[in-house]
N, C-alpha and C positions, 0 to 999 in steps of 0.2 A: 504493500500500500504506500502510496506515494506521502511525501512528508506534506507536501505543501496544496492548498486546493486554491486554484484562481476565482475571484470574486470579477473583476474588473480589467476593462485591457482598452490602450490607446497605444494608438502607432504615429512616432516621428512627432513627438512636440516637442518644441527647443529647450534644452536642457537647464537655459537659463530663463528664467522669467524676469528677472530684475535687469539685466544687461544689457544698457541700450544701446544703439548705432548709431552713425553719423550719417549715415546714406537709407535710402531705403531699398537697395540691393545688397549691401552688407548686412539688412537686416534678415533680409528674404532667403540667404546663403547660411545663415547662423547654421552651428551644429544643433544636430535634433538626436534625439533616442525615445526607447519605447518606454509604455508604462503598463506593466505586467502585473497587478496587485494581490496579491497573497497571503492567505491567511496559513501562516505556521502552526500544524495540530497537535506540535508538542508545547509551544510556549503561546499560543494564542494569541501572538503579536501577527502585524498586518503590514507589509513593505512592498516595494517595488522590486521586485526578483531581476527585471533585466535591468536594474542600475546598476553602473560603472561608474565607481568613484573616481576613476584614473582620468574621468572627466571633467569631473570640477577644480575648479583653481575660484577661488573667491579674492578676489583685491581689492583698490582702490575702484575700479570700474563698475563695479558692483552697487548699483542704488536703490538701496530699499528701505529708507528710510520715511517713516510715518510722521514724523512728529512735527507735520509743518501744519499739518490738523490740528486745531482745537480740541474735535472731539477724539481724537487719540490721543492727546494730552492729558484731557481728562481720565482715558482709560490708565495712563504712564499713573496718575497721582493713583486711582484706585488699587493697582498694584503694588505703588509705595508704602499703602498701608494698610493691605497684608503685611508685607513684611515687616513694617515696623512692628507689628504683633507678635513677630518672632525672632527677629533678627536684630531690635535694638539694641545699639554699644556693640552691638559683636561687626568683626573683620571680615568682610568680605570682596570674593573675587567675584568678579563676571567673566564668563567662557562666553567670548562671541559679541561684545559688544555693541557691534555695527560702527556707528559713526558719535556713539557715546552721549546721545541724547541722556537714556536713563541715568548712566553713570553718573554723570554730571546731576541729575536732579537727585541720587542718593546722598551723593556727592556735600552739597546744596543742603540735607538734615541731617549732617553731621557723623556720614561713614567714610570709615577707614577703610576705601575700595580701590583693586586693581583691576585693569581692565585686558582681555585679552582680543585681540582681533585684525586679522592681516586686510581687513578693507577699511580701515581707520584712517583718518585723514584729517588727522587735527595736531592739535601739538602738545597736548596732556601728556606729561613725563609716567602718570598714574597708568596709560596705557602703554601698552606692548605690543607692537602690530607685528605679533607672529598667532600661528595658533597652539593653544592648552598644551603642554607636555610635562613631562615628569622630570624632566630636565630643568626647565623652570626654578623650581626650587622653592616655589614660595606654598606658605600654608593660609588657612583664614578659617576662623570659625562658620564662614558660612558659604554657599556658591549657588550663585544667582546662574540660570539657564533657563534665557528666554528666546524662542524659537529660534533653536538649534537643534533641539535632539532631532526631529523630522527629518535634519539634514543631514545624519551621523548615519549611515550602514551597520552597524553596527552596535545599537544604540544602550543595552544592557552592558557589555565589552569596555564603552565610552564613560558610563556611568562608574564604572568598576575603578577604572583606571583614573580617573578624576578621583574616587573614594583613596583610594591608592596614594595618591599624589600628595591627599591631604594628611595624612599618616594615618587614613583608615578613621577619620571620626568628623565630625561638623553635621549641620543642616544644608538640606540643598532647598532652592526651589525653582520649580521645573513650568515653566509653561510653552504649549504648544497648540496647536487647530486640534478641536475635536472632532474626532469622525462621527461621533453619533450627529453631533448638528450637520454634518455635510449629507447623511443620509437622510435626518430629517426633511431637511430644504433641499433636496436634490438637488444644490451643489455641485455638478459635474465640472463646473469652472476653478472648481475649488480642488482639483487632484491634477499633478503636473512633476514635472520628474525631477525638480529642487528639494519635492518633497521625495523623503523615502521610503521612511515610516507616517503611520498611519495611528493616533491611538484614542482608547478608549478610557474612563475612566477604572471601569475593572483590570485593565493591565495595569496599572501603576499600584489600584489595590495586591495585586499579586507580586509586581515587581518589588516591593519594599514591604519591609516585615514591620515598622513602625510609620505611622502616618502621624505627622502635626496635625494637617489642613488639608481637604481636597476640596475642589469645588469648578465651578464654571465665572467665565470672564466674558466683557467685551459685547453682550447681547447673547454669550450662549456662545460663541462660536470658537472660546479659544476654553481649555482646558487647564488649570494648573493643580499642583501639590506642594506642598510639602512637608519632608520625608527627613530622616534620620540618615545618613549617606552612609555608615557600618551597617545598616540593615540592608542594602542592595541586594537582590537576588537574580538570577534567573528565574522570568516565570513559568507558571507549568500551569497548564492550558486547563480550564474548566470548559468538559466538550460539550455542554446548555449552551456558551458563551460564545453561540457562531456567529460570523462576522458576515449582512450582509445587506447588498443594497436592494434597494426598493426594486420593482421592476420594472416601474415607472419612471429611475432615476433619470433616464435621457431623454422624455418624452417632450419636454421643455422645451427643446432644440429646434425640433420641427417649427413648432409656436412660434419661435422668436425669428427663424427664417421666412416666415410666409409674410411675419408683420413687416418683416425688413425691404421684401421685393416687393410690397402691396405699396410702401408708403411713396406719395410723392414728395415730399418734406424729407431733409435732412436725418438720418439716424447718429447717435453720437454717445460711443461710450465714456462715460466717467470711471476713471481708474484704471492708470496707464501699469498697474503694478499686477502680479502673477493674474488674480483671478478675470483681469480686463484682457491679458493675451491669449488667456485660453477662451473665454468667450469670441474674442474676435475671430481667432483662428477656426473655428467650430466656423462661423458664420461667414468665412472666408472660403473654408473648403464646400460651404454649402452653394457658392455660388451669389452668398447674399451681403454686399460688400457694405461696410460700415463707412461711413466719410471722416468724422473727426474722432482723437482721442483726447481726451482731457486729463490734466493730474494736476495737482496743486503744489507738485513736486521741481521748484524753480532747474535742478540737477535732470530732470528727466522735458521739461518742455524742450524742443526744437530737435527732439532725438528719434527716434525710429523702434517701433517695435520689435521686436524678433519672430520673424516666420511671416509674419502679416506684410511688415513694413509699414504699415499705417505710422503716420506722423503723430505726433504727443505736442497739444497745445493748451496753452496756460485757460483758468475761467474769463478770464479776459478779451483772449482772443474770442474764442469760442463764443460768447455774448455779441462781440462785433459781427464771427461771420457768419452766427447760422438764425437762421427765420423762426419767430414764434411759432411756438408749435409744436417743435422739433421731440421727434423722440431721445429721450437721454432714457442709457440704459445704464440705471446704477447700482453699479459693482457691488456694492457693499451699505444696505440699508441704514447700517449706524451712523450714515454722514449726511441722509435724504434734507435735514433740515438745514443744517450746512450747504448745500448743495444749492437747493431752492434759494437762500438766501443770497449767495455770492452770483445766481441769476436770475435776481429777482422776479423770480418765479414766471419765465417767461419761457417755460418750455413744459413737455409731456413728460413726465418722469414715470419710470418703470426700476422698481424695486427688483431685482434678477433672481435674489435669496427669498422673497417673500410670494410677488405675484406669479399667479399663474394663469398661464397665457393657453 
């Protein structure tokens, strides 16, 4: 009997989501891979079987940064206080910083934090732009892991080793996408080969043998814990706890193709970041072409998508050139009022994760 059962499968979508272009033929040429998802029926984790990490190189090129949002700022302070519930006065690192938006606002109540992350691009002596190793040298009471693990192949292995590094003791906290909400909201935009893993709240119950805190973030759609880092385990698989999608998950697609070739007005995505290129590219290959993208992301406007090509323009432009009316399809409902507001509510908005089409 085979170890692994496939749940899910897409072919050739670019391995990067966050990584823009300068042209939009160097976007259209990006490298692509498959996404094969599997649920493991010894550990009941859920990955991308045909990722190759020998892929990724994450740097300075690398833009995924949220925090020019309001309301992801708002989500940044509600996660500062989790942790201040568990982590005050204590030393902590971050695995993965990004571009050290958080760090800096831990920073900012008074922690003693280092930061680790090879796409860093500021000038914080606190951070280290290489990535986590045990070489390193440094220990902290506590290790911040914010969506990362998703990225890690590995991801119990990586835990371990981080546990390891620490001399075997500290609190972690861990957040990453929940799959149960991408199955809920059929979410199909929301699975991409950046990500690897997949997880659940029951895995992380399994994975660690003491829990602080679990719970859900962000509207539901991001998942965090945390856990005791000496308790690390391998989990072992409760076979109740099968992992699967709707059957209806892709049925959306159709929906969102027919309103795209029906409409004579302008269609325009908001959110030029992972779950905007996987929508585009679906509505790309359907033959149903999207005109603008939008991002509020100053580092990603005038830049080019990967696979689509479609250009990435500010709310600004976008208000100038497209006609009342217009369909905007938005990525990501947490920002619908944001959205509305920065244009003045002069257009059709379509929630992606909520309505159904």
């Amino acid at each position: 009997m085979t170890r692994y059962r496939e749940i899910y499968r897409a072919n050739q979508l670019p391995i990067y989501q966050n990584r823009l272009f300068d042209s939009k033929q160097d976007a259209r040429n990006c490298a692509k891979g498959d996404v094969v998802l599997v649920q493991d029926i010894e550990t009941g984790l859920i990955f991308n079987r045909a990722f190759k990490s020998e892929l990724m190189l994450y740097d300075d090129c690398y833009q995924n940064e949220q925090a020019f949002s309001m309301v992801f700022r708002k989500h940044l302070l509600e996660v500062s206080n989790i942790i201040n519930g568990h982590f005050n006065n204590l030393s902590l690192i971050e695995v993965g910083c990004g571009k050290g938006y958080f760090l800096e606002q831990l920073r900012s109540l008074g922690y003693h934090i280092v930061g680790f992350d090879p796409a860093y691009e500021g000038s914080n002596p606190c951070v280290i732009k290489k990535y986590f190793s045990p070489d390193v040298r440094l220990r902290a009471d506590g290790v911040i892991l914010r969506h990362v693990l998703e990225h890690v192949q590995d991801p119990v292995a990586f835990i371990i080793n981080i546990c390891d590094s620490n001399g075997g003791k500290g609190k972690i906290y861990i957040e990453v996408p929940c799959f149960d909400w991408i199955c809920r909201q059929r979410a199909w935009f929301d699975i991409y080969y950046e990500h690897v893993n997949y997880f659940r709240m029951s895995d992380f119950i399994r994975m660690f043998g003491r829990i602080f805190q679990i719970g859900h973030t962000f509207g539901g759609q991001y998942l965090y814990v945390i856990a005791d880092l000496s308790t690390v385990r391998m989990p072992k698989n409760d076979r109740s706890d099968r992992a699967e999608f709707p059957r209806d998950f892709l049925d959306t697609v159709n929906g969102y193709v027919n309103r795209i070739k029906s409409q004579k007005k302008h269609s325009i995505i908001w959110g030029g970041a992972s779950k905007g290129v996987i929508f585009g590219l679906f509505m790309y290959c359907a033959g149903a072409g999207v005109d603008v993208v939008v991002d509020i992301s100053p580092a990603k406007q005038g830049k080019y998508l990967p696979a689509t090509g479609l250009r990435v323009y500010s709310p600004k432009e976008a208000v100038n050139l497209l006609s009342p009316g217009s369909d905007v399809f938005v990525m990501n409902s947490n920002y619908i009022t944001e959205i509305k507001e920065l244009t003045n509510y002069r257009f059709n908005y379509l929630q992606v994760d909520n309505d159904i089409i």
